[in-house]
Each structure stands twice: as structure tokens, then as C-alpha cells.
C-alpha positions, 0 to 999 in steps of 0.5 A: 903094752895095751890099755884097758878098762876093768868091766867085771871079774870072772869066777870059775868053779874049775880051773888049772892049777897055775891059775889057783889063787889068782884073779880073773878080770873081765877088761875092755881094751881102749886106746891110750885116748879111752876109746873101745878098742875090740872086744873084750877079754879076760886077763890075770891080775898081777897088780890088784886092780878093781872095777872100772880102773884104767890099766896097761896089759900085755898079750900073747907070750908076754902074758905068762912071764909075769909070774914065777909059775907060769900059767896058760894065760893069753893077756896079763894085767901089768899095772894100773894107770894113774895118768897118760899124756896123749898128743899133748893132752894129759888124762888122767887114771879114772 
């Protein structure tokens, strides 16, 4: 699993029939401490998450086996953050 921040959502006029009626989001990966962490990229919201929230995701193979039908996706959002405790430190979600 990865962390990452929401940045923007993607909308597209065409897309496969997997992925109809499911949320793009456009996701910066960050370390568990907040820092940028590679370039952003576009993942499938299994949870609801919104702009700006702090979310874990998974990549690859992963990504596909969070929904019954499976879609041809390479990162899928799994869960949004409220809180992380990082080297003794706790942060929170925002």
C-alpha cells in the first residue's frame, strides 16, 4: 500500500465499460510523512474520497481485485486517512 493526496478528478467523454459509473481522481503519491513522492497519477475511487483528502492505495495487480467486475486499472484508491503514526509522531488525515 501507498499514501497519497487527491489533486483533481478526471472526466472522460469515452472510456471502457468496466470502468462506467466509476470515479477517476487525479492522486499525488507522498510518503507516509506527507512528502511528494513521484508524479502523479490517475487512480479508481473505491471508497468516495474527495479533493485534498489523505488516502492509501495499491498498484499493479492489486489495483483490479477491489471490484467485483474487474477493470483495467493500474492504482485503485482503498481507503481514506484519518491519522498515521510515523517514527513516533502522529499526523493526522488533512
Amino acid at each position: 500500500m501507498f499514501a497519497g493526496r487527491i489533486i483533481g478528478r478526471v472526466v472522460c467523454s469515452e472510456k471502457v465499460q468496466a470502468l462506467e459509473g466509476k470515479k477517476l481522481l487525479l492522486l499525488q503519491p507522498l510518503t507516509w510523512d506527507k512528502k511528494e513522492d513521484g508524479d502523479p497519477l490517475v487512480a479508481l475511487d473505491a471508497v468516495g474520497a474527495g479533493s485534498g483528502e489523505f488516502v492509501f492505495f495499491v498498484k499493479a495487480r492489486e489495483a483490479a481485485v477491489a471490484f467485483k467486475e474487474v477493470p483495467p486499472v493500474d492504482a485503485t484508491i482503498l481507503g481514506i486517512i484519518d491519522g498515521v503514526e510515523f517514527n513516533g509522531k502522529y499526523t493526522d488525515g488533512k
